[in-house]
C-alpha positions as CSV (number, residue, x, y, z in Angstrom):
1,X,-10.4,29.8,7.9
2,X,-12.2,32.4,10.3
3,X,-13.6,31.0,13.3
4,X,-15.6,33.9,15.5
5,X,-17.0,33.4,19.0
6,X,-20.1,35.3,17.1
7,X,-21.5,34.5,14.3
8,X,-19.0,32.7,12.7
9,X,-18.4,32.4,9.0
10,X,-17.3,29.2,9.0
11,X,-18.5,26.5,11.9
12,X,-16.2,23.5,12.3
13,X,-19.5,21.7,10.7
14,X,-19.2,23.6,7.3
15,X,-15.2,23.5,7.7
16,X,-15.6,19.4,8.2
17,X,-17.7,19.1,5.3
18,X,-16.0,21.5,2.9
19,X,-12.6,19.4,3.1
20,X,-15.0,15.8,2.8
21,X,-16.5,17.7,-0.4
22,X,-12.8,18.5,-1.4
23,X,-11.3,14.8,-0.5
24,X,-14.5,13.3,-2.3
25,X,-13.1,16.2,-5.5
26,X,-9.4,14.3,-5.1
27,X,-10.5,10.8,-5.0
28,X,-12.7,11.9,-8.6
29,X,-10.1,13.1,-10.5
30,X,-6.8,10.9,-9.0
31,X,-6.7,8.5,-12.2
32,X,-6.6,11.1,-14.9
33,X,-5.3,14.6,-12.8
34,X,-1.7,14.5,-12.6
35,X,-0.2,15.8,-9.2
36,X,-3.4,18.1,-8.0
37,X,-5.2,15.2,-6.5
38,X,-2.0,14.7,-3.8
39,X,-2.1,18.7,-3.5
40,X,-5.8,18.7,-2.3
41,X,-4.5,15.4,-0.3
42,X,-2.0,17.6,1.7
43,X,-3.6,20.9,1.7
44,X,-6.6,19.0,3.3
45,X,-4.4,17.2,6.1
46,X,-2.8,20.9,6.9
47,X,-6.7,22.0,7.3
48,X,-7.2,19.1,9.2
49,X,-4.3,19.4,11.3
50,X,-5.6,23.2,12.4
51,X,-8.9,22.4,12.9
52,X,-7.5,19.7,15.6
53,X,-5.0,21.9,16.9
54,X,-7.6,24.5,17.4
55,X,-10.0,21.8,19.1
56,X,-7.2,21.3,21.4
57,X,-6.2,24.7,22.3
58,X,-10.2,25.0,23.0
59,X,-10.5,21.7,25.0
60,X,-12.6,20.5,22.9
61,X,-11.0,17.3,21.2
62,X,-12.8,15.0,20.8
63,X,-10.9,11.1,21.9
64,X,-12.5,8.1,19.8
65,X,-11.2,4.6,19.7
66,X,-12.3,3.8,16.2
67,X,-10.7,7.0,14.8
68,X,-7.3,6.3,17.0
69,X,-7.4,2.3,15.3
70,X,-7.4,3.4,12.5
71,X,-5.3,6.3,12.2
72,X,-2.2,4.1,14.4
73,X,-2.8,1.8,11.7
74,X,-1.9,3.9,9.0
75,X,0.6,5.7,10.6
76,X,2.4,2.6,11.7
77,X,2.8,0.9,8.2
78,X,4.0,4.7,7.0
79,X,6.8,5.1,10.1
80,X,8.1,1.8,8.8
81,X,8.2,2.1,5.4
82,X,9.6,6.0,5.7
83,X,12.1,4.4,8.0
84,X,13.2,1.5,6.0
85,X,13.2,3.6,3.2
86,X,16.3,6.2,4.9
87,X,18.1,3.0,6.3
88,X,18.6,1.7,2.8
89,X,18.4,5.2,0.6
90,X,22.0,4.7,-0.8
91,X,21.6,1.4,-2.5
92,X,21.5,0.4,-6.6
93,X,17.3,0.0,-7.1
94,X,17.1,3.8,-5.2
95,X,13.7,4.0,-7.3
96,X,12.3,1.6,-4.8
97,X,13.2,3.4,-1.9
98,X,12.8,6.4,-3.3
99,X,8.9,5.0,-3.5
100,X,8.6,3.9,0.0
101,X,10.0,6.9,1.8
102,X,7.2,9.3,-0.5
103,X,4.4,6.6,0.2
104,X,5.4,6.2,4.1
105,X,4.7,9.9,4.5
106,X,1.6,9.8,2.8
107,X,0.6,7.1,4.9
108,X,1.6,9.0,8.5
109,X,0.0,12.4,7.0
110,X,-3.1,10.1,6.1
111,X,-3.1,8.7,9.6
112,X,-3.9,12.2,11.2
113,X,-6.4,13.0,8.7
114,X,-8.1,9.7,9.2
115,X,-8.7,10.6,12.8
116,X,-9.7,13.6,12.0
117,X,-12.1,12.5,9.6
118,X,-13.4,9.5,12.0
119,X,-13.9,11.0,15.1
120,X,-15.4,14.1,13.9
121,X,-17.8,12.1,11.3
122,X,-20.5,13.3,13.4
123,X,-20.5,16.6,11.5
124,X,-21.4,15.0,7.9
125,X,-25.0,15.7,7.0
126,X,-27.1,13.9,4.2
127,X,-26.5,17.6,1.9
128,X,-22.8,16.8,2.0
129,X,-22.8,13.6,1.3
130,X,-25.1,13.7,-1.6
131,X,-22.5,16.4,-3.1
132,X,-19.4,13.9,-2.5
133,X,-21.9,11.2,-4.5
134,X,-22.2,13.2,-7.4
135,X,-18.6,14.4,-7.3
136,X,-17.4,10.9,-7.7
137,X,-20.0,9.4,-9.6
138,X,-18.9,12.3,-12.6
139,X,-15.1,11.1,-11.9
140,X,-16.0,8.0,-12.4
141,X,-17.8,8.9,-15.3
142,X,-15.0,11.3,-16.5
143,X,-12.2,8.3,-16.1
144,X,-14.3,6.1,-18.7
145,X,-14.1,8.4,-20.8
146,X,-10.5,9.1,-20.2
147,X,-10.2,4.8,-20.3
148,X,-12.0,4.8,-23.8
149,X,-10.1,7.5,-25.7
150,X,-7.0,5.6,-24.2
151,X,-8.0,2.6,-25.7
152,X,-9.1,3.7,-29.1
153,X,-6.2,5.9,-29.1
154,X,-3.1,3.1,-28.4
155,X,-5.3,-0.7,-29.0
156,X,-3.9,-1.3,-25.5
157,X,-4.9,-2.2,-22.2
158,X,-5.6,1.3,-20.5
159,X,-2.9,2.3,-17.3
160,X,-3.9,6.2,-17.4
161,X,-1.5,7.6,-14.7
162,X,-0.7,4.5,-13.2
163,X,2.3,2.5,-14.3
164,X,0.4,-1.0,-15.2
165,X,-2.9,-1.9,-16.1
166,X,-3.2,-4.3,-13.2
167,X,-2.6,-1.3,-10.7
168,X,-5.2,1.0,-12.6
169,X,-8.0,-1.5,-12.4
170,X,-7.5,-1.9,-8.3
171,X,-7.5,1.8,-8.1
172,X,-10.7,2.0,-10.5
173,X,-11.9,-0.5,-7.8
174,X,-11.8,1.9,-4.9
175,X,-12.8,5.0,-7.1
176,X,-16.0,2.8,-7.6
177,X,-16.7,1.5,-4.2
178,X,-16.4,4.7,-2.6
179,X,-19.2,6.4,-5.0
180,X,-21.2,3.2,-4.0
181,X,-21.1,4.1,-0.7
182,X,-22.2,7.5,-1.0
183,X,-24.7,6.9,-2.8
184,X,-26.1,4.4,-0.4
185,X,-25.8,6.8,2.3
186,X,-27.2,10.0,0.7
187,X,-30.4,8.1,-1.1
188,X,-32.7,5.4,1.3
189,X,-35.0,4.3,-1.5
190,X,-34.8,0.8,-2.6
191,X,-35.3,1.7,-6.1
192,X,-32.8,4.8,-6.2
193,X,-30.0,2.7,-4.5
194,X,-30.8,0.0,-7.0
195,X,-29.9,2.3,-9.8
196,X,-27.2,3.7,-7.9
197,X,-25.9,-0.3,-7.7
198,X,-26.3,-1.0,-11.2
199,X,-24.8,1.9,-13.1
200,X,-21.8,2.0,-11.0
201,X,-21.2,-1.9,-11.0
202,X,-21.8,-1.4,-14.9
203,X,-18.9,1.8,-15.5
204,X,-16.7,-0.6,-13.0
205,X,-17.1,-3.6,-14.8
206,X,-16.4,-1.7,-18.5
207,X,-13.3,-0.2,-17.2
208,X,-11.9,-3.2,-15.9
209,X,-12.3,-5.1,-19.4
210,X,-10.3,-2.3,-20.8
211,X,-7.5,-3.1,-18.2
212,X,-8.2,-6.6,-19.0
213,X,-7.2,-7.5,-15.3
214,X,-7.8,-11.1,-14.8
215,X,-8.0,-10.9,-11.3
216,X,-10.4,-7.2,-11.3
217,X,-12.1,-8.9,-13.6
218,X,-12.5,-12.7,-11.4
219,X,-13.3,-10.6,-8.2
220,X,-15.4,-7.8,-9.2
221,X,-18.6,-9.6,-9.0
222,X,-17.7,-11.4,-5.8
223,X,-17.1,-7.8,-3.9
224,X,-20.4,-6.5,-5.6
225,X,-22.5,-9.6,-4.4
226,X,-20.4,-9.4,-1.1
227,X,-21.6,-5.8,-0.9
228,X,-25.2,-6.4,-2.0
229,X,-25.8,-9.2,0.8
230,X,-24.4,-7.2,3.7
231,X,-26.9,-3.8,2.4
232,X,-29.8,-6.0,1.6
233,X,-30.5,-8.8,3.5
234,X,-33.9,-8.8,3.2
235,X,-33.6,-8.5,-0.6
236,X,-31.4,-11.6,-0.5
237,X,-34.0,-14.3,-1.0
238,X,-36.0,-12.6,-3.6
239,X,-33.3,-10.8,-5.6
240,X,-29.9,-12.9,-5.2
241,X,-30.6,-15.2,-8.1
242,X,-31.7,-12.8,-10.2
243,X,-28.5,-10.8,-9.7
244,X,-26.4,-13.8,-10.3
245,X,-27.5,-14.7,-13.2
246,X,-27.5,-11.1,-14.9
247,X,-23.5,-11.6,-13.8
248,X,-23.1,-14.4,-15.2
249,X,-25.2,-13.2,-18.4
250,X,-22.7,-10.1,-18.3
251,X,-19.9,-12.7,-18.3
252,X,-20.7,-14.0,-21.3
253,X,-20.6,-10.6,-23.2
254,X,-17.0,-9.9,-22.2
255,X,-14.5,-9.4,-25.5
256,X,-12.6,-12.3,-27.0
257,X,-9.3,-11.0,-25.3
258,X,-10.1,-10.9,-22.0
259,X,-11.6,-14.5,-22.2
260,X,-8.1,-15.6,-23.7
261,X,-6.5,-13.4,-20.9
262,X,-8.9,-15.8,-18.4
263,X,-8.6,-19.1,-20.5
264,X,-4.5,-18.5,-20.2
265,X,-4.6,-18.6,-16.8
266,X,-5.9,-23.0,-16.3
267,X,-3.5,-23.3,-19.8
268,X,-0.1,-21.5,-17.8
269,X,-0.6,-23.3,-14.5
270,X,-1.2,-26.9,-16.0
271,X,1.7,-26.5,-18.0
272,X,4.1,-24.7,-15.0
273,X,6.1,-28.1,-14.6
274,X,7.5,-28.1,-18.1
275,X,7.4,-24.0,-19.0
276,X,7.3,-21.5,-16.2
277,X,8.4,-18.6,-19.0
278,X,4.5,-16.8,-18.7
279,X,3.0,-15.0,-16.9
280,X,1.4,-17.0,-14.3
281,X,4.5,-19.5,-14.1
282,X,7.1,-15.6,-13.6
283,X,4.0,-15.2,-10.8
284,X,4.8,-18.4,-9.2
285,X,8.8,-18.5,-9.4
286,X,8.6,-14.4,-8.3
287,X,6.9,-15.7,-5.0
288,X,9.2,-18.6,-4.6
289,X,12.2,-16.5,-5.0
290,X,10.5,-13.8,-3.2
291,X,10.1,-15.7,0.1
292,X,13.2,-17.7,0.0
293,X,15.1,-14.2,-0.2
294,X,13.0,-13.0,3.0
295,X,15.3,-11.7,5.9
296,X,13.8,-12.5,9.3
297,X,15.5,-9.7,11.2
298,X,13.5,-6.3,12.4
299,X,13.6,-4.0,9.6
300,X,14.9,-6.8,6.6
301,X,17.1,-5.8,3.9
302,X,18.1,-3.7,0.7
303,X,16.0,-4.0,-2.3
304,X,19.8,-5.1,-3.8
305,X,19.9,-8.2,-1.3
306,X,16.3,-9.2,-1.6
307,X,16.9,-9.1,-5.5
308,X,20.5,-10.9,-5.3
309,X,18.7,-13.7,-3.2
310,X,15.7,-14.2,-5.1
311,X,17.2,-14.2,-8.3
312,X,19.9,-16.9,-7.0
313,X,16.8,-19.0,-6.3
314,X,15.6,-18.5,-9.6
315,X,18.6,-19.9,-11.3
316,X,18.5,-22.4,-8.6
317,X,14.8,-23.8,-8.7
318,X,13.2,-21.9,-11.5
319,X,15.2,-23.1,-14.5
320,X,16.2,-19.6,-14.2
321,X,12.9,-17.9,-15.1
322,X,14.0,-15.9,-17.6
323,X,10.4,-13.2,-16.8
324,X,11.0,-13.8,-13.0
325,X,14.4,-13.1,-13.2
326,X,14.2,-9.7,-14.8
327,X,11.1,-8.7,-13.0
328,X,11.8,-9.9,-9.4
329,X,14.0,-6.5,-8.8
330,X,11.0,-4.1,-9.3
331,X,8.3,-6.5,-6.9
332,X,7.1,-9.7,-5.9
333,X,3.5,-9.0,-7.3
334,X,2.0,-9.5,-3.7
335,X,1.6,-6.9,-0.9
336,X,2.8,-9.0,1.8
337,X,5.6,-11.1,1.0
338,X,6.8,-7.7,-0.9
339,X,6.9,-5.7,2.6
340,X,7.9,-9.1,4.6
341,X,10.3,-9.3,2.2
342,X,12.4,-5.8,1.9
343,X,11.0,-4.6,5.9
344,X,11.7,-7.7,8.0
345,X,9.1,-8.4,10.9
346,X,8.1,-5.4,11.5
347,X,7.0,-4.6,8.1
348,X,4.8,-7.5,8.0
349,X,3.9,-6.7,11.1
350,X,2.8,-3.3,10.0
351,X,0.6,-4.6,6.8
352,X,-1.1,-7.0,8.4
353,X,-2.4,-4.7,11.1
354,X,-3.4,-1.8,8.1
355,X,-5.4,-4.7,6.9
356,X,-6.9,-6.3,10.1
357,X,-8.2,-2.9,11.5
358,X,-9.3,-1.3,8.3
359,X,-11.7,-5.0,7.7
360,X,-13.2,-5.2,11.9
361,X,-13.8,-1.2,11.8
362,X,-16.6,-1.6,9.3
363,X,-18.1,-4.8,10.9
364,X,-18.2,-3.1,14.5
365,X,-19.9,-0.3,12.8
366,X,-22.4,0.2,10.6
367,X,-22.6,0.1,7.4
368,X,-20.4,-2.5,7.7
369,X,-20.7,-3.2,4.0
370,X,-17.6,-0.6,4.3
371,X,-15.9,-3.6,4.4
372,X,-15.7,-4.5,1.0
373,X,-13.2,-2.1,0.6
374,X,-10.8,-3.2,2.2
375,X,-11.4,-6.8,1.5
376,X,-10.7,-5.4,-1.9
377,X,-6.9,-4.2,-0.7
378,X,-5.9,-8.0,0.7
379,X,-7.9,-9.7,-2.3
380,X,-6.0,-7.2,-4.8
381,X,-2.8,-7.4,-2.6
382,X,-2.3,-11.1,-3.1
383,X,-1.8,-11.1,-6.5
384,X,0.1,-7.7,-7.3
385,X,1.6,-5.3,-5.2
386,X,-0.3,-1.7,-5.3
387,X,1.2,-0.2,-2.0
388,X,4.1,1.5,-3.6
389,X,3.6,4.0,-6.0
390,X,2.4,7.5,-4.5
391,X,-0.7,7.6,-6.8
392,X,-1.9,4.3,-5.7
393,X,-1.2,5.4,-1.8
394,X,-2.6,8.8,-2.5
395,X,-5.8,7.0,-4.3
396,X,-6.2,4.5,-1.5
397,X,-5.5,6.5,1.5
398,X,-8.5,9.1,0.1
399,X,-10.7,5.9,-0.7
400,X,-11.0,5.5,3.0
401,X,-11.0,9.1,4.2
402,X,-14.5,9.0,2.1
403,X,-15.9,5.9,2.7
404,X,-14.5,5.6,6.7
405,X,-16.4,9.1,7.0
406,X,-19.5,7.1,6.4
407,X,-19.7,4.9,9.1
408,X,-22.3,5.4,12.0
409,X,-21.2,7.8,14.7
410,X,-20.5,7.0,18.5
411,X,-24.1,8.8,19.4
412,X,-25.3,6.4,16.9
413,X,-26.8,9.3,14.6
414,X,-26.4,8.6,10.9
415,X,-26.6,12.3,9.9
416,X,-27.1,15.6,10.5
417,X,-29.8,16.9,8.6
418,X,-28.2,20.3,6.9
């Protein structure tokens, strides 16, 4: 980057949207790029880094609350799990450390490049944003078609680079949101935000029935209607019904395996009492096993302890669970009792904050439909744990670089207008 007192090349304007035009480029291609998406991730937060040392050195940095919640947010949840993750380095399950110690620095680079982001989000202009739209509404695009030849290639539920199709649909989640929100911020009309609402809630919906993800596929409509009311409130009398109803007129289209996917779910819970070997009944004795194991000191215990405890419960209370017990070392398939669970107090401490501020941000600024997003991280969170691979930190952490970049700045100017 050249910055001249004359006639600059570059302006810290063009710089600030040039790396949200390259985020928006990382988020779009994260599910089916291998590795490149995290490179534009860092080489961004080194950008972002000299932009704000330079803004310093010119005392010209600018402080903003919002921008300093949120980036403290992020980088506490990442000092803890980095931290946690060098206490217990040397134990058997080193995978899982291994995990947390790469995801807690993305987290405490992401922190800094959330501020940056945040507090200079005065710089975006409609031009930008309008480019970042059409960059992520082609990813999205691009990973159905990745999803499809998947599925016609193995007859299976689609993971792409993720590890489990539970994961993948969360992340397609986010991928989807985020080109929702830029296309609500780069078009005003009623009628070219209504197309922008349908297509993308139709590619979301079709790739989550090809993860078959019971609860993608339960909550999807809830965050779409969630987001529809908070946009259009004066659309709500007229148009809410209708939009129900073409849900639930979707819902009846959905294949035969996803309904026995949903159908399982009443059929494994009635019969939990007398079989708890399936899915739902592993779920249940996991989360038993997972909180009796929890260590209420600062910074918990080793993945080998956690495991050792849960499993003893297991054999204990389960019946021993023979799909809890085997699947209990990797996670507890739930955000929060996972991090209570391996990083004491202060790692439940740290999630619950990530998740408190990233939800009242959005509702103390507009649009606060932001929200959604994250509401989609605790929703998702409950009911799998997506906080510990690298791809699905990378994938989220860029999710709200884009979408946090959005929200109305402290002059309360939506946009620049070039």
């Amino acid at each position: 980057m050249m910055l001249l007192k004359k006639g600059p090349v570059i302006t810290y304007r063009l710089a600030y949207q040039a790396i949200f035009i390259v985020i928006c480029t990382a988020l779009s291609t994260s599910l089916f790029v291998d590795a490149y998406p995290r490179k534009l991730l860092y080489l961004s937060g080194y950008v972002s880094l000299l932009f704000m040392a330079i803004k310093i050195k010119q005392k010209d940095f600018v402080f903003d609350r919002v921008a300093l919640a949120v980036a403290a947010a992020l980088m506490l949840i990442g000092s803890i799990r980095f931290m946690w993750g060098e206490m217990y380095s040397q134990t058997q399950f080193s995978d899982i450390t291994s995990n947390y110690r790469t995801g807690g620095k993305l987290f405490i680079i992401s922190g800094l490049m959330a501020y940056f982001f945040i507090a200079w989000r005065h710089n975006i202009a409609r031009r930008a944003v309008l480019s970042g739209f059409a960059i992520l509404l082609a990813g999205l695009i691009a990973t159905t078609g990745f999803a499809v030849h998947e599925h016609l290639q193995t007859g299976l539920r689609i993971q792409l680079l993720t590890d489990s199709a539970g994961t993948v649909s969360y992340l397609i989640t986010a991928l989807a949101l985020c080109t929702l929100f830029t296309g609500y911020r780069a078009v005003e009309h009623v009628g070219g935000r209504t197309c922008i609402f349908c297509i993308t809630f139709l590619l979301n919906t079709l790739l989550l029935i090809l993860t078959e993800s019971r609860a993608g596929v339960l909550t999807l409509p809830i965050l779409y209607l969630g987001f529809f009311c908070l946009t259009h409130a004066r659309l709500i009398r007229f148009a809410l019904i209708p939009l129900v109803v073409l849900m639930a007129a979707g819902f009846t289209m959905l294949p035969q395996s996803v309904w026995q996917r949903l159908d399982s779910i009443r059929t494994e819970i009635g019969s939990y009492n007398t079989n708890n070997d399936t899915s739902i009944g592993a779920r249940f004795s996991i989360w038993k096993g997972g909180y009796a194991s929890i260590s209420w000191t600062l910074m918990g215990q080793s993945p080998d302890e956690r495991t050792s405890k849960a499993r003893q419960f297991i054999v204990d209370h389960e019946r021993k669970n023979p799909e809890a017990y085997k699947n209990v070392q990797y996670h507890l398939h739930d955000d929060i009792l996972e991090t209570l669970s391996l990083q004491g107090i202060a790692g439940g401490v740290s999630i619950l904050v990530f998740y408190l501020v990233l939800l009242i941000v959005p509702l103390t600024r507009r649009p606060s439909a932001i929200a959604i997003l994250p509401a989609s991280f605790v929703i998702f969170g409950l009911t799998d744990t997506v906080l510990i691979q690298s791809l699905s930190v990378t994938t989220l952490c860029l999710s709200v670089f884009v979408s946090y970049a959005l929200l109305q700045s402290s002059e309360g100017r939506d946009f620049i207008q070039r």
